[in-house]
N, C-alpha and C positions, 0 to 999 in steps of 0.2 A: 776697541775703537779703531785700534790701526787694521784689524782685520775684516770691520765694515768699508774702515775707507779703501782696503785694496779692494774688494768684491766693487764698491760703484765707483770705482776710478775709468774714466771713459765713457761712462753712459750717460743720457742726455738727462736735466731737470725732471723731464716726462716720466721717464723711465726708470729715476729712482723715486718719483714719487708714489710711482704706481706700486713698486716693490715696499714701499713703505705701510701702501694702505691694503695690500695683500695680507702683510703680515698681523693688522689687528682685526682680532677675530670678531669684534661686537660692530665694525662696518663693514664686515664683509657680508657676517648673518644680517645686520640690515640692507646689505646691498640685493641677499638671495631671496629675502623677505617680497624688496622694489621688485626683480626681477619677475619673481613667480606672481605678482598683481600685475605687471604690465603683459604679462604673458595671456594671461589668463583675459583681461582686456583686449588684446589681439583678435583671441582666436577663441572669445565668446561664441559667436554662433556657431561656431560646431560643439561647445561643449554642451550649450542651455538654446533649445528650440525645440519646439511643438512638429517639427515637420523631419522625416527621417534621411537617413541619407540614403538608403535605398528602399525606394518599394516597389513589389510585382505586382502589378493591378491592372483594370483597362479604367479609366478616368471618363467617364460618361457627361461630367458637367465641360471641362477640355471639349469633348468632341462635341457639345452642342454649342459652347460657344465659337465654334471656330463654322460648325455649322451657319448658326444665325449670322456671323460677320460676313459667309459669303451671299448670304441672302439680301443683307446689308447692301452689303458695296455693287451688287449686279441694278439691284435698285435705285439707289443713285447715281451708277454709270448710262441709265438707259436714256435718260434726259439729256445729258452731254452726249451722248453718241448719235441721237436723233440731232442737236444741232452739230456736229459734227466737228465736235471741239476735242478733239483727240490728243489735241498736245498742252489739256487744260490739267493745272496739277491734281485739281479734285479726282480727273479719271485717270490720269495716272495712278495717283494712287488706291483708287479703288482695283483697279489691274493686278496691283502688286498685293494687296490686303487679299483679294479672290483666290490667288495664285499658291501666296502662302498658308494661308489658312485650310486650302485642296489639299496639299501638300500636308500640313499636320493630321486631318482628318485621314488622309490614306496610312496615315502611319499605324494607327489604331485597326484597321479595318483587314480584315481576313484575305488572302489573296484574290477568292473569284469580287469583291467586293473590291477592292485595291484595283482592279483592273479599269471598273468603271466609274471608279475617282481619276485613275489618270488619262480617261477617256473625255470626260468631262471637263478637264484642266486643259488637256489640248484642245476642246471646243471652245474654250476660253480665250484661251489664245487668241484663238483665230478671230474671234466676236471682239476683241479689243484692238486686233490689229486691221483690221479691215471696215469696210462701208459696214453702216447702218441696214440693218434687214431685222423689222421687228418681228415676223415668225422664228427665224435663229434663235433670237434671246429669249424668246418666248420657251421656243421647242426644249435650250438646255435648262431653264428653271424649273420648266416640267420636269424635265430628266433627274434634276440632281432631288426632286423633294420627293418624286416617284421611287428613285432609288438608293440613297442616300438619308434619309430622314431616320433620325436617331433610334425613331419606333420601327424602322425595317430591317435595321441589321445588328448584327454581333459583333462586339468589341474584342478584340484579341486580348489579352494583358501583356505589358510591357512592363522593361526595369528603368525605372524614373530616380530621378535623382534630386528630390527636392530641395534640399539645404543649398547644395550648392547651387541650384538656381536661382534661389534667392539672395547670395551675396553680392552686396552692389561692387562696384569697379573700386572705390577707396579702401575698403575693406579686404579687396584680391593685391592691392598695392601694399598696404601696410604691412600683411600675412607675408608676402613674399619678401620684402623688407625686411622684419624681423627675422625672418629664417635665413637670410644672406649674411645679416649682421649674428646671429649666434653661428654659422656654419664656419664665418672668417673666423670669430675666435676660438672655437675648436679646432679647427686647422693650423692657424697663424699665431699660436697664441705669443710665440716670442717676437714678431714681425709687429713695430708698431700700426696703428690703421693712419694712411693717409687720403687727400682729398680725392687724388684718381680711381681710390678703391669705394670710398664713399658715392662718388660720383657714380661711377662703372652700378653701382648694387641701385642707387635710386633709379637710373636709368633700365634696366633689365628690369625692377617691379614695374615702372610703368609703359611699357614692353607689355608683358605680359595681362596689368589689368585691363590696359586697354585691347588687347586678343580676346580677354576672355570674354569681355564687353562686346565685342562684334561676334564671337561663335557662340556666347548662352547669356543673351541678355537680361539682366534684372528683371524679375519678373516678382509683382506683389502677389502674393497668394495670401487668402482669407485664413484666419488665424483655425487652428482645430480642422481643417479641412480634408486634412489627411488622416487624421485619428477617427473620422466618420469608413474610412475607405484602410483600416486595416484591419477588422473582422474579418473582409474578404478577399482581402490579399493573402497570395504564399509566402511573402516575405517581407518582411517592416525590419527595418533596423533606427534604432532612433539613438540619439547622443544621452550621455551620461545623465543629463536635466534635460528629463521630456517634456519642459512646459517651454512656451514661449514669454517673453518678454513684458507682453499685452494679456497673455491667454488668461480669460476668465471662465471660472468653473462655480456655478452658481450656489452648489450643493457642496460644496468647499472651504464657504465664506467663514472666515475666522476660526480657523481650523489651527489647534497648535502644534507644533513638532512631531512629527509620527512615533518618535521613540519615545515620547514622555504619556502618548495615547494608550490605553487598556484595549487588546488585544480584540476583544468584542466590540468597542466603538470604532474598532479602523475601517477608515470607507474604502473604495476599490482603488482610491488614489493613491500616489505616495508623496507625501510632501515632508522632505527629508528637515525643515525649518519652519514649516506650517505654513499656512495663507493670510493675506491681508483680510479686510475689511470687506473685500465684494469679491474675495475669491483666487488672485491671484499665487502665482508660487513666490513666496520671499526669496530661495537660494536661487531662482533664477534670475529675479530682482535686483538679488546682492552682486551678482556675478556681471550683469551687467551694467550695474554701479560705479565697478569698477576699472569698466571703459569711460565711464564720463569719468571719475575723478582721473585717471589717467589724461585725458585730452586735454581738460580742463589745466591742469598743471604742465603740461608739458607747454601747453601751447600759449596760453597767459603767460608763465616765466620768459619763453623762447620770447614772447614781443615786448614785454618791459626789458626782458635783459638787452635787447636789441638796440630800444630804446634810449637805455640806458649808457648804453657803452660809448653808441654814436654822440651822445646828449653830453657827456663826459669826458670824453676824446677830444673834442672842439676843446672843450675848456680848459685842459687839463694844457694841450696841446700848442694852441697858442695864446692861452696868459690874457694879458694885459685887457681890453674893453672884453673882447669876447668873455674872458671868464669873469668880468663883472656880473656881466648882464645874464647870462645863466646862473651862476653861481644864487642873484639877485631871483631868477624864475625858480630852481629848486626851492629855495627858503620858503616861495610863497605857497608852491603844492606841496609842501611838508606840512604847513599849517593847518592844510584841510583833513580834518580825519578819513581817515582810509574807507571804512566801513560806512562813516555817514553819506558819505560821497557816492560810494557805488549806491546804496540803496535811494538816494536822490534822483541819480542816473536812471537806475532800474525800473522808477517810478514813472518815467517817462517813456518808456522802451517797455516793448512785447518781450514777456518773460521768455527767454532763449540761450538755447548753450554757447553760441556766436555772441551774444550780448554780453554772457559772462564774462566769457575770454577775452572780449575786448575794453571792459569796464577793467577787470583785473589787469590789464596788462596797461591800461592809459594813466591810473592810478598808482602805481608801486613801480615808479622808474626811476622814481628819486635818491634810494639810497644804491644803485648800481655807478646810477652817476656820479655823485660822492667818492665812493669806494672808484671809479677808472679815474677820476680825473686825481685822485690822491695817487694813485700809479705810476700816470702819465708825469705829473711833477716830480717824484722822485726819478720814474727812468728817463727822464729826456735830460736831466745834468750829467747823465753816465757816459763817459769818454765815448762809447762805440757810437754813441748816436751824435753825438760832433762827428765825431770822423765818419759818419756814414753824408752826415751836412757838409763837409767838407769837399766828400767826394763828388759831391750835389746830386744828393739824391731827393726826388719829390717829398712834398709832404705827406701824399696817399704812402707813399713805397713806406716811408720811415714809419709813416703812424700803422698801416697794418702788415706790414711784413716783418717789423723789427721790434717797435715797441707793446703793441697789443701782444704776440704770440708770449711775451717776457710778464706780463703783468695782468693775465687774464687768469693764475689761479685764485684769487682772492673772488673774485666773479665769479665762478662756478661753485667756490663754496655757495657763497649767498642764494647763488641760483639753487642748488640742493634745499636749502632751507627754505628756499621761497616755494617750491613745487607743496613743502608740508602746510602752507600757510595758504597756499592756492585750493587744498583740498579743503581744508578747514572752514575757509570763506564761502567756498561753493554748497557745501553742507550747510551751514547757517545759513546762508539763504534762501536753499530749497525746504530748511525746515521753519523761515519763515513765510513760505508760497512765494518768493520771489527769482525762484531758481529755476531748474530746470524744470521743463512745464509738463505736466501727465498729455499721456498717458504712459511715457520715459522716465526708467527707474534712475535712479541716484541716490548716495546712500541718505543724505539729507530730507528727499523727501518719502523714504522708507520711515525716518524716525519724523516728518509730518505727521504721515496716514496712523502712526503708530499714538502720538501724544492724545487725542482724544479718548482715548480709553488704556492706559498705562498699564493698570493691575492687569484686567481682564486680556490684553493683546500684548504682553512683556515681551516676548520672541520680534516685536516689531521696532521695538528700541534695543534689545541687549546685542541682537546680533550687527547689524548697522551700527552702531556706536561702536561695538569691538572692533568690526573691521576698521573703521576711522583712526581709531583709536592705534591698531599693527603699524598702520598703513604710514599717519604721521609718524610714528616710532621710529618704524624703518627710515624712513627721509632722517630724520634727526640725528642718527645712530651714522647712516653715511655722510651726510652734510658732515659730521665731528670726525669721522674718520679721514676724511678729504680734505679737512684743515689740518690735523693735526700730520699729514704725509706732504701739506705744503711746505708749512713751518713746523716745523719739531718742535721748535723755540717755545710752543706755546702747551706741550705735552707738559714743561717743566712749571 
């Protein structure tokens, strides 16, 4: 005892809490458990997608559509430029649509061909910047379908980068996020995290998703699109789960696990968990699953706990009518069942993962609030915070600089166990169709697709249910670890 208490003699609450829940080993493996499913949530699309990260190809539908948009847009600039509406936005932007699309077609196209694509884009130019002359526009549309037309030339191949042109700008924020926040605590592990450094890392992700968003804008590409176009490519590289999200393979349907299949019936796929019902991959399914339950808990917790604390703080804080008359509003949204509620809500509301999160988070603020305003009443009689009143300091300063930082560990517990109860509810509801809406995997509505035929499609409930099953564990296991490194008191 006396040689634990020299080791945290001077270090902050924080700091010996943390060394506390370091050292039990069944919330840490629950914490590596969280970790590796939020990860894997993360940075899903590079691990499970249909589309590679590099391929050498020439992309023939690419250059016909960028063909056709300029064919497009010189056709509906020739009307505006006859009235002479040059600084109408429709031909502006047909100018720019022409311009750009000249521009990606030259990329594709062999040098002596490249030369009169950018022959043609300077004729363009000029035809948008200048008077009206209907032989001009006439002359270059000749030009560009006499020489330019998908059936006159040869595409070069180039190395394309599909994955990542498909990751939208929230997805480049997150990814960089997460890698700021694991890079700080491999570096810093002894250096507590404060707000400037939190702040500093949010802002540099969106920084850069918004960069990436102006240099390789999101771009939808048709599911399978590229697995048509790597027979004849020199080079495809595709992520660890080569299926996408959506991808259906018709000749796949209710296919079960590859390693439990007989050597002679294996088709040329590989489906390392088997397929659903019309064909899909389940582990690509599951993996992305485990971005919804991720968001879902993080982001429902984050707004009830929010919620909650503000809703609590008032109460807790200044007493007398105020904490009547809340005290009086929790009792009454305690009384409504939690579940019958959301699915009332639900039933009125377009099934949605926005919907989820927000039904979940408007529902379950009651016992945060309980739990800070039992906080707030014990620390607001403790000497520092008279004498901080004394010194007259605001009630904002007192309530979140002094007494929140003092009595918000009991709230994070709860918040840990609430994320297990967040994924819980969101599975029950997509495995009653009122969850996340297809054609978006989750694992609840894996063990949906799965219930109408049980025996014959097992692989479609045991693996979705298991992961469920880790996933709240893990919550549970650090939730009990994070209590028990608040109060010891309660190890005993």
């Amino acid at each position: 005892m006396e040689e634990e208490t020299r080791q945290t003699e001077g270090l902050s609450f924080s700091r010996i809490a943390y060394r506390q829940l370091v050292r039990n080993k069944l919330a840490m493996t629950g914490f590596a458990m969280v970790f590796v499913v939020a990860t894997v949530g993360v940075f899903v699309p590079l691990l499970a997608n249909d589309k590679p990260y590099v391929i050498h190809t020439a992309l023939p539908d690419d250059y016909d559509e960028a063909y056709a948009s300029v064919l497009d847009a010189h056709d509906r600039a020739i009307p505006l430029a006859r009235a002479g509406q040059y600084a109408h936005p429709e031909f502006i932007e047909c100018s720019r649509a022409a311009l750009a699309n000249l521009r990606r077609m030259a990329r594709q196209l062999p040098p002596e061909y490249r030369t009169t694509a950018e022959e043609i884009r300077r004729q363009y130019t000029n035809l948008f910047s200048s008077g009206f002359d209907a032989g001009a526009w006439d002359a270059v549309r000749a030009k560009l379908v006499a020489r330019l037309d998908i059936s006159r030339v040869r595409l070069v191949p180039h190395y394309y980068f599909p994955v990542f042109r498909s990751l939208r700008p929230i997805e480049i924020f997150f990814m960089v996020l997460w890698g700021a926040a694991v890079a700080q605590w491999l570096v810093r592990r002894r250096s507590a995290p404060t707000w400037r450094r939190a702040r500093n890392a949010v802002a540099m992700a969106a920084f850069i998703a918004a960069a990436w968003n102006f240099a390789c804008p999101h771009k939808i590409i048709p599911v399978g699109y590229y697995k048509e176009l790597t027979p004849q490519a020199s080079l495809a590289l595709y992520p660890p789960v080569f299926y996408g999200e959506t991808e259906v393979i018709i000749e796949d349907m209710k296919q079960p696990p590859m390693w439990l299949m007989p050597r002679g019936k294996r088709g040329p796929n590989f489906h390392l968990l088997g397929t659903d019902m019309i064909g899909r991959d389940v582990l690509s399914r599951m993996l992305y699953g485990a971005r919804i339950a991720m968001i879902i808990g993080f982001v429902a917790v984050s707004l009830y706990v929010t919620i909650g604390v503000m809703v609590g703080s008032c109460a807790g804080f200044f007493r007398g009518r105020v904490d009547i008359v809340i005290s009086r509003l929790i009792e009454i949204v305690i009384c409504f069942p939690t579940l019958f509620l959301i699915l009332i809500v639900l039933a009125y509301l377009r099934p949605s993962i926005i919907n989820i999160m927000v039904v979940l988070g408007l529902t379950s603020w009651t016992g945060v609030a309980r739990l800070t305003r039992g906080e707030f009443l014990r620390i607001g009689t403790l000497d520092y915070v008279n004498a901080i009143r004394a010194l007259g300091g605001s009630n904002l300063r007192i309530i979140f600089r002094h007494i929140l930082p003092n009595g918000i560990g009991p709230v994070l517990v709860v918040a840990s166990f609430g994320i297990a109860s967040a994924i819980l509810v969101e599975s029950a509801l997509s495995f009653l169709g009122m969850g996340v809406p297809q054609p978006y995997a989750s694992w609840g509505t894996l063990l949906n697709d799965g219930r109408a035929d049980i025996q014959g499609a097992w692989w479609l409930t045991v693996f979705p249910g298991f992961a469920i099953f880790l996933t709240v564990t893990a919550w549970n296991l650090f939730g009990e670890g994070l209590r028990d490194a608040i109060d010891p008191r309660l190890k005993q």
